[in-house]
C-alpha positions in Angstrom: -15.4 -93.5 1.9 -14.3 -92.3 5.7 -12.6 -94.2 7.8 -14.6 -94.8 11.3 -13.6 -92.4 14.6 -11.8 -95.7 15.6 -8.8 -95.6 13.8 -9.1 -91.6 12.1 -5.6 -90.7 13.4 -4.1 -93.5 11.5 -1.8 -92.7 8.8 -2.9 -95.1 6.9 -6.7 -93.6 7.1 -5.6 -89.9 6.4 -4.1 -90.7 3.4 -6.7 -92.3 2.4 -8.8 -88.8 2.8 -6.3 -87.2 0.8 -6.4 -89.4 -2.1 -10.7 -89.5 -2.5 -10.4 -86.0 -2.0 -8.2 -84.9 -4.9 -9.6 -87.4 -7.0 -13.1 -85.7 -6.3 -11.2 -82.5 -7.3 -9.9 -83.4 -10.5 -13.1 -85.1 -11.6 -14.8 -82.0 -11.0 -12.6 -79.9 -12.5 -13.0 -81.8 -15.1 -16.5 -81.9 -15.4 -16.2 -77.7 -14.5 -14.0 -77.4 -17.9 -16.3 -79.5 -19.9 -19.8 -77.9 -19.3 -19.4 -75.0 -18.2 -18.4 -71.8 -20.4 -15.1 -69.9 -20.2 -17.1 -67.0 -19.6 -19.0 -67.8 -16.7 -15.7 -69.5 -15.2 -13.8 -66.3 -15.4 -17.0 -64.4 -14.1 -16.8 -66.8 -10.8 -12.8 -66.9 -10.6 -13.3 -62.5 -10.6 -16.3 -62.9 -8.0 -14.2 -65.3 -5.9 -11.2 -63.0 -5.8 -13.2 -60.1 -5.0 -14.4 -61.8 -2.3 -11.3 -63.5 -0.5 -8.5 -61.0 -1.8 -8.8 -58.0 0.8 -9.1 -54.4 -0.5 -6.3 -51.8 -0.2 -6.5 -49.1 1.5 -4.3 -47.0 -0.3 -4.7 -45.2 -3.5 -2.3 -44.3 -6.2 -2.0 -41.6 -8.7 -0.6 -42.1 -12.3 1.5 -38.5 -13.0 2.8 -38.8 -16.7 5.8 -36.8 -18.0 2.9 -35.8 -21.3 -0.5 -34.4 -20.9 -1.6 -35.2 -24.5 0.7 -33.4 -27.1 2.2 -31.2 -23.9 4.2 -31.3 -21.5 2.7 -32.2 -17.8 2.9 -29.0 -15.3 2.5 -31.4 -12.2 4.9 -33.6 -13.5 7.4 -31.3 -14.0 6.7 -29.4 -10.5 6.7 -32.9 -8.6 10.9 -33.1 -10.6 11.8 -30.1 -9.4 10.0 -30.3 -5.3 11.6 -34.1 -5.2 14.7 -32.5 -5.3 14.6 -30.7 -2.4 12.9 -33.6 -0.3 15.9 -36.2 -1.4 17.2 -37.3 2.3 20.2 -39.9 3.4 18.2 -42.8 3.0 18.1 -41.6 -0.6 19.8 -44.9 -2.4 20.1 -44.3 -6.3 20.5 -40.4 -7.5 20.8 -39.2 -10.8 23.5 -36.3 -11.3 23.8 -33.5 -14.2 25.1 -30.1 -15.7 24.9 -28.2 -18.6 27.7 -25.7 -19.8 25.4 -22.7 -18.6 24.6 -24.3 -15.0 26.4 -22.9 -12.2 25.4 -25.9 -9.7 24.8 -30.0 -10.3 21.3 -31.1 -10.7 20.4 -34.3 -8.4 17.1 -36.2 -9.1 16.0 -39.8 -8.2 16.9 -42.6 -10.4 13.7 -45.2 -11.6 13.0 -47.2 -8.6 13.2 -44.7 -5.9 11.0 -43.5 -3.4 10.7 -40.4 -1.3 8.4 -39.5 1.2 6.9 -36.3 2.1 5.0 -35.3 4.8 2.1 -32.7 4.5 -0.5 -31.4 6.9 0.3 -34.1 9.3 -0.4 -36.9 6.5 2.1 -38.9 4.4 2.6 -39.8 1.6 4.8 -41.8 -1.0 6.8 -41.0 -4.2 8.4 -43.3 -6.4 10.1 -42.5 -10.3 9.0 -45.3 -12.4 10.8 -45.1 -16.1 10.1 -47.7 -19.0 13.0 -49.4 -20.6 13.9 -48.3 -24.4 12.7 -50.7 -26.6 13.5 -50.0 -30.5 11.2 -48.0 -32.3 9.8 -46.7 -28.7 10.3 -43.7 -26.9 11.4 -44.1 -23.2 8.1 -43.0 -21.0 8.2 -41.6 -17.8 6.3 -41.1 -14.9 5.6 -40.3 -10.7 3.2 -42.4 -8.5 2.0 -41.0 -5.7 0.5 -43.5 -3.4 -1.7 -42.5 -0.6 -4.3 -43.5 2.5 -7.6 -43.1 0.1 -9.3 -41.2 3.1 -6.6 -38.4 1.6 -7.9 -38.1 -1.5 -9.9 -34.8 -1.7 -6.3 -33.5 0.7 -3.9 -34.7 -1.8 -6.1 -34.1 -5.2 -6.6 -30.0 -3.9 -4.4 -28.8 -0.9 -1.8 -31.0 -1.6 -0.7 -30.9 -5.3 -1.3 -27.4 -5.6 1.6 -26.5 -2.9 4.0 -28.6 -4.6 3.0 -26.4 -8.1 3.0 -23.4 -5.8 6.8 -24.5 -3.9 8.2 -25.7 -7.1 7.7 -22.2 -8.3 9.5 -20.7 -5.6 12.5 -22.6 -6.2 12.7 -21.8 -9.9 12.3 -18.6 -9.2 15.1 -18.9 -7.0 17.8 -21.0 -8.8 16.2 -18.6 -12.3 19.4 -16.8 -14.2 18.7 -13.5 -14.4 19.5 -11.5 -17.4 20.4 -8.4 -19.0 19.1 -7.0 -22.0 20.4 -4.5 -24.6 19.8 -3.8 -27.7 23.7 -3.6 -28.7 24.6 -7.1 -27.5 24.6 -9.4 -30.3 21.6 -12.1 -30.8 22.4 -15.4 -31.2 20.9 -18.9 -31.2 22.8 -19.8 -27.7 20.4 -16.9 -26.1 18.2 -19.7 -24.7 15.4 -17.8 -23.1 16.0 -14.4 -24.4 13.1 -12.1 -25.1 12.1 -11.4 -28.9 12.8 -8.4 -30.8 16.2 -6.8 -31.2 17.8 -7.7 -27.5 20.5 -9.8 -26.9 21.2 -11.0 -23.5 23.7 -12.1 -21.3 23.9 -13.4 -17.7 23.7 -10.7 -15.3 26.2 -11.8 -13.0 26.4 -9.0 -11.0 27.1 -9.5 -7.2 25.6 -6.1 -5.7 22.8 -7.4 -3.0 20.7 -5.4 -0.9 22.9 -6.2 2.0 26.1 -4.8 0.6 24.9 -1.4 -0.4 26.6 1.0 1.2 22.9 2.7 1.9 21.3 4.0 5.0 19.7 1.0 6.9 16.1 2.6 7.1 15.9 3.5 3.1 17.4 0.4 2.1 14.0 -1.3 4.0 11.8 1.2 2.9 13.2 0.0 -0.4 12.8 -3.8 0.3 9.4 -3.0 1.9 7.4 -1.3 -1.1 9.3 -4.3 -3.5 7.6 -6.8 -1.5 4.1 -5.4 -1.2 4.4 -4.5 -4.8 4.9 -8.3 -5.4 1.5 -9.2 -3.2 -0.9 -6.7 -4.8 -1.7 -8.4 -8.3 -5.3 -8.5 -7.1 -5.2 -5.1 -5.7 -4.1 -3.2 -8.8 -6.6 -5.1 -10.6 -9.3 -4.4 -8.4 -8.8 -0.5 -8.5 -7.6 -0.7 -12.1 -4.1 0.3 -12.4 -1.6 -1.3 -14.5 0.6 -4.0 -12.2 3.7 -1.4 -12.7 5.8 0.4 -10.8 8.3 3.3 -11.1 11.1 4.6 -9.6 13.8 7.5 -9.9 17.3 7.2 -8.9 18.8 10.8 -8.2 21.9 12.0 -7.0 25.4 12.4 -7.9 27.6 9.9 -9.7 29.3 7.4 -8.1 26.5 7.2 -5.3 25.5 3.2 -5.9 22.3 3.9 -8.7 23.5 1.0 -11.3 24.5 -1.2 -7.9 21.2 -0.7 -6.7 19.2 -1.9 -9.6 21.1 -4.7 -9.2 20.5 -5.3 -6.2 16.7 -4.6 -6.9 17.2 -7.6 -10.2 19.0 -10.0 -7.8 16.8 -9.7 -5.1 13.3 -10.3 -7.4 14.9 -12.6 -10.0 13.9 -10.0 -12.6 15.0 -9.6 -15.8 17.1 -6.4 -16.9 16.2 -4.5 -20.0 18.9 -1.5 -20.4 17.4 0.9 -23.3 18.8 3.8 -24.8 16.6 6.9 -25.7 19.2 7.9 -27.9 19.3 4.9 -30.1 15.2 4.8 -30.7 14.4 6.7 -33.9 10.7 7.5 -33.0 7.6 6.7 -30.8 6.6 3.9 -32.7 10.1 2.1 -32.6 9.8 2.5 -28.8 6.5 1.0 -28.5 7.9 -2.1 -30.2 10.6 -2.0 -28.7 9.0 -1.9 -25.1 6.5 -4.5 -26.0 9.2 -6.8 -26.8 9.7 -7.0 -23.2 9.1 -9.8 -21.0 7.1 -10.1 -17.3 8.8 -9.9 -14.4 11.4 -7.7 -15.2 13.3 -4.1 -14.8 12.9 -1.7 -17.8 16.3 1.0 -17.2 16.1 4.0 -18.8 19.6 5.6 -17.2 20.5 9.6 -17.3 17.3 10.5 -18.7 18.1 13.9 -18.0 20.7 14.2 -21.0 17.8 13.1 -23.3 16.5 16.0 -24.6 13.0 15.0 -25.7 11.8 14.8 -21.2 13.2 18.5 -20.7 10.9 20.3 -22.3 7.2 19.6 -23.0 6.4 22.8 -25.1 9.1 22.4 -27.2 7.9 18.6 -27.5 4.3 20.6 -29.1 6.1 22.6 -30.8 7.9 19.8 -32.8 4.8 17.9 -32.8 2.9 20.3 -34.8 6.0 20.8 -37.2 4.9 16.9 -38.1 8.5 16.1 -36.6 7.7 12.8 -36.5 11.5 11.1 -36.6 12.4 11.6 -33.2 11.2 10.2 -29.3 8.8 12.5 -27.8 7.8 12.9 -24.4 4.2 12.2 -24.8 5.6 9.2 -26.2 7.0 8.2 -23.1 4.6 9.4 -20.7 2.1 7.3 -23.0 4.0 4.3 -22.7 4.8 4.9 -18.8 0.8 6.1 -18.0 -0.8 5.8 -21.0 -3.3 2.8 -22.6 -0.1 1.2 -23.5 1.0 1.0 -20.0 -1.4 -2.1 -19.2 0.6 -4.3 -21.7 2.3 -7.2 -19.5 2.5 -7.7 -16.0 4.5 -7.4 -12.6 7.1 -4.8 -14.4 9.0 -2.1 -12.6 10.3 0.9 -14.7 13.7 2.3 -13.0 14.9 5.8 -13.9 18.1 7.7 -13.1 19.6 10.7 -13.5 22.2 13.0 -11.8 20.1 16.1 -12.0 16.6 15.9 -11.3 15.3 19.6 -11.6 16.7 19.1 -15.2 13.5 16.9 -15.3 9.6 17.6 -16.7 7.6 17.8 -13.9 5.2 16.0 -16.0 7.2 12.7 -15.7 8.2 13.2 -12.1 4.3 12.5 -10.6 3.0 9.5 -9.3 2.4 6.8 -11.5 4.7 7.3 -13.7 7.7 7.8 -11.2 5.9 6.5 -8.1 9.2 6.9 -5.4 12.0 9.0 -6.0 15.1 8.0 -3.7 18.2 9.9 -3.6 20.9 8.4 -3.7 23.4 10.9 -2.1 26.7 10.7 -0.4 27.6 8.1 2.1 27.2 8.5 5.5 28.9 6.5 8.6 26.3 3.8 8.9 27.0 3.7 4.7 30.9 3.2 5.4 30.6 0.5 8.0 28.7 -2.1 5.3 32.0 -0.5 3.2 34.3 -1.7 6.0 32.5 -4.9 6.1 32.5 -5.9 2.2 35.8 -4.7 1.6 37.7 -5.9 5.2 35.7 -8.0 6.7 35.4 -5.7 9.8 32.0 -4.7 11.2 32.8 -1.0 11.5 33.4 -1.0 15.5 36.8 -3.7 15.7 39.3 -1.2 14.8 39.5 2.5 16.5 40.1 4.2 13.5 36.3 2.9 12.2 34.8 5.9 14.6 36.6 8.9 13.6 36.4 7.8 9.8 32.4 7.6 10.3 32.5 11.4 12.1 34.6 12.5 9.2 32.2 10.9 6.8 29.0 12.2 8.4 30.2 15.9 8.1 32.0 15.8 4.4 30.5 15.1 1.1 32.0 11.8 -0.2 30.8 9.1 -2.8 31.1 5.7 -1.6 32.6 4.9 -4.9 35.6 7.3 -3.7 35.4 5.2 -0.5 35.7 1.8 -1.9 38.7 2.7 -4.2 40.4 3.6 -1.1 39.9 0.8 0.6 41.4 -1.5 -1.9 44.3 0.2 -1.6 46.6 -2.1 0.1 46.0 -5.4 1.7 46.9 -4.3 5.5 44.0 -2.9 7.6 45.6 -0.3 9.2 47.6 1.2 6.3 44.0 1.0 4.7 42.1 3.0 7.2 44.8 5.6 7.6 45.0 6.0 4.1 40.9 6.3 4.4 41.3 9.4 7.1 44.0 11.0 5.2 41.9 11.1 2.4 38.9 12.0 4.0 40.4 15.1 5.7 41.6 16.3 2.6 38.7 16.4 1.1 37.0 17.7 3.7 39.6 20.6 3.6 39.2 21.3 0.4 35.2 21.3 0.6 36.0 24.3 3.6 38.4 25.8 1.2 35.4 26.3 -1.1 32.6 27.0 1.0 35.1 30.1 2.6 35.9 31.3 -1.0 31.7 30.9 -1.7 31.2 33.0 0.8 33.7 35.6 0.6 32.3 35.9 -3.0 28.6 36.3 -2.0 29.2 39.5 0.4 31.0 41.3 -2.7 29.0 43.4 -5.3 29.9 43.3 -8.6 32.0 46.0 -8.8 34.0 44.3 -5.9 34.3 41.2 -7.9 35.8 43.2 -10.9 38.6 45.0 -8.5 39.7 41.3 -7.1 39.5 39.8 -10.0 37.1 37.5 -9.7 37.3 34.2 -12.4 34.3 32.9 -13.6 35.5 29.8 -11.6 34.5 31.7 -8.5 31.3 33.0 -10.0 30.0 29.1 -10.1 31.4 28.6 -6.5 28.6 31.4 -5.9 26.3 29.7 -7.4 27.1 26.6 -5.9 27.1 28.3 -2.4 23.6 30.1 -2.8 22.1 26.6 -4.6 23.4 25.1 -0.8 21.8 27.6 0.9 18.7 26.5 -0.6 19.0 23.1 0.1 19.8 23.6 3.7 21.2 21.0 5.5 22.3 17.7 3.2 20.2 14.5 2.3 21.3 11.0 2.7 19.3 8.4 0.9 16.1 10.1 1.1 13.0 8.2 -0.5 9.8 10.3 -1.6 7.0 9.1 -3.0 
């Protein structure tokens, strides 16, 4: 059937080789179809494959947008981390808004692939998407191909920082919003809590950075919000409810309602104003509290002009009347410090008032009101972050910045009364010289009253009737001996 080694390099004899040798093929193909079963061929043609094909060395995970009947938390973390890992080489993106989003959203169209790197290993997205077919719902999905040797890596370490970073940037691009119980609740309030609040967009621009604050409390501030945020174990471990509470104190115009924006912009908390005054009784304000979400700022503002957290006795008194239609202070200690003060978790209760020794010393202690920062007049280092929100100047460019900041330090001043003063015309110098002029003034008058303070104090009373003392000048006493008392003045002190 071979041709001799004489003439094997002939055309001739080679394809005569190929000819017996296909032949032989076919006729055993034939014969293979014939008598043997489908079965076993399909069992050889899987065996040979297994065999010859070589194996991968890669592994790929299937991440549906659906976990049965629910949505998929890994896919829906892998959406939102792709986004920040889309690069140049990016091809094909996918672009949206809504009416209520401030910025586009960019995704991957189907067909893309990113990759990341983690831990020194990488690996390889790609958005695969079905095509609509009628009757059929479109299905979605990631694959996240890998080196298998990464497996236990990628199925631990790996998936749970991209849950873990995917939280941190909706946390970051998260609306916050304010609550009250006199906005209007509608169906368009898309994430709004239950109960009778309404909420809009708190778009209010006051950060810790332009407070006009002292430098040191404004950390001190940023400091305990922080390792308030990190001790979720802690205050479970030594059982306390994860709370905390603060009192804002001081005159008005000092920067309270600017700082608990600050405090909402800077956590991406939710707001919840609430009126005393518009709660009919201790149960109404227990459902009204519980209503409230996690992760948010419960404002109870000028507390000190509700009646009910003046007096405790009188509270009893009431109490024992069977008064019942009315907001007690027990109530709210019980809420603040009481068994229902576990409900819900990572919430921050934020008091203020103008007068604080109009206050029950019963809500002032720890763990109720855990750090009480006054929020008092500005001060130099106050007016420079003034100078630099409101002229873009960093306090030391123009010469008049200095002797503003000494006039400052040694008058009492708001630094609401400073930054109307400042927007008073749109040249910097006319600006700061209409700043000192108005500082000086006041600083006169504040003399002008301190000298007639004293001049009152030395007098007995008989005195006061012979110069004709108005009851005007009898407060300026008071005033003047309440000063005394204080001593020297306090800028943005904290307490705890």
């Amino acid at each position: 059937m071979f041709p001799s080694s004489a003439n094997s390099f002939s055309p001739s004899s080679l394809f005569s080789a190929y000819a017996s040798l296909t032949g032989f093929f076919m006729l055993f193909r034939s014969m293979l179809q014939d008598f043997v079963p489908v079965q076993l061929r399909n069992y050889f043609s899987r065996l040979l494959d297994r065999f010859l094909t070589p194996k991968s060395k890669t592994l790929t995970v299937i991440i549906d947008e659906n976990f049965g009947s629910n949505r998929n938390q890994v896919f829906d973390a892998a959406e939102l981390y792709l986004r920040s890992k889309i690069g140049p080489e990016t091809e094909r993106l996918r672009v949206g808004k809504t009416p209520k989003q401030k910025h586009f959203t960019i995704s991957i169209e189907k067909g893309e692939e990113i990759v990341d790197s983690f831990e020194g290993s990488e690996v390889r997205w790609s958005f695969v998407q079905s095509e609509k077919e009628k009757g059929e719902q479109v299905k979605r999905h990631y694959e996240l191909t890998f080196e298998k040797k990464l497996r236990d890596k990628v199925m631990t370490s790996y998936l749970t920082h991209v849950v873990a970073e995917s939280e941190e940037i909706k946390r970051s691009l998260r609306v916050v919003k304010l609550y009250s119980q006199d906005v209007y609740v509608n169906d368009d309030d898309n994430g709004c809590a239950g109960g009778n609040w309404g909420c809009i967009s708190l778009e209010h621009p006051s950060t810790f950075e332009t407070l006009a604050m002292d430098p040191a409390a404004k950390k001190k501030i940023i400091d305990d919000l922080d390792r308030f945020l990190k001790r979720r174990e802690f205050y479970k471990r030594v059982g306390k409810a994860w709370k905390r509470g603060y009192l804002l104190y001081g005159p008005p115009g000092t920067g309270k309602s600017s700082l608990i924006a600050a405090m909402a912009n800077y956590l991406k908390f939710d707001v919840f104003d609430l009126e005393l005054s518009s709660i009919y009784d201790n149960g109404e304000l227990k459902r009204v509290l519980l209503s409230t979400t996690n992760r948010s700022i419960l404002v109870i503002e000028d507390i000190d002009c509700s009646a009910e957290v003046r007096d405790r006795e009188a509270d009893e008194d009431q109490e024992s009347k069977k008064d019942r239609g009315r907001v007690t202070l027990s109530g709210i200690l019980n809420f603040i410090d009481g068994l229902w003060s576990s409900f819900g978790d990572e919430r921050i209760i934020v008091f203020t008032t103008n007068h604080k020794e109009r206050l029950d010393p019963a809500l002032l202690r720890p763990g109720r009101m855990d750090m009480h920062i006054n929020m008092s007049y500005c001060t130099g280092l106050g007016f420079r972050t003034l100078v630099s929100n409101y002229l873009g100047l960093d306090g030391l460019n123009h010469p008049l910045c200095e002797e503003i900041e000494r006039l400052v330090d040694s008058t009492e001043i708001t630094p609401a009364e400073l930054a109307e003063e400042l927007m008073q015309d749109d040249d910097t110098d006319v600006v700061l010289g209409g700043v000192v002029s108005f500082v000086e003034k006041r600083k006169l008058e504040k003399s002008k009253d301190v000298s007639i303070c004293k001049e009152v104090v030395i007098k007995t009373d008989d005195d006061e009737k012979q110069s004709g003392c108005t009851s005007g000048m009898r407060n300026r006493k008071k005033q003047a001996g309440k000063r005394r008392g204080r001593g020297t003045r306090v800028v943005n002190a904290i307490t705890y």
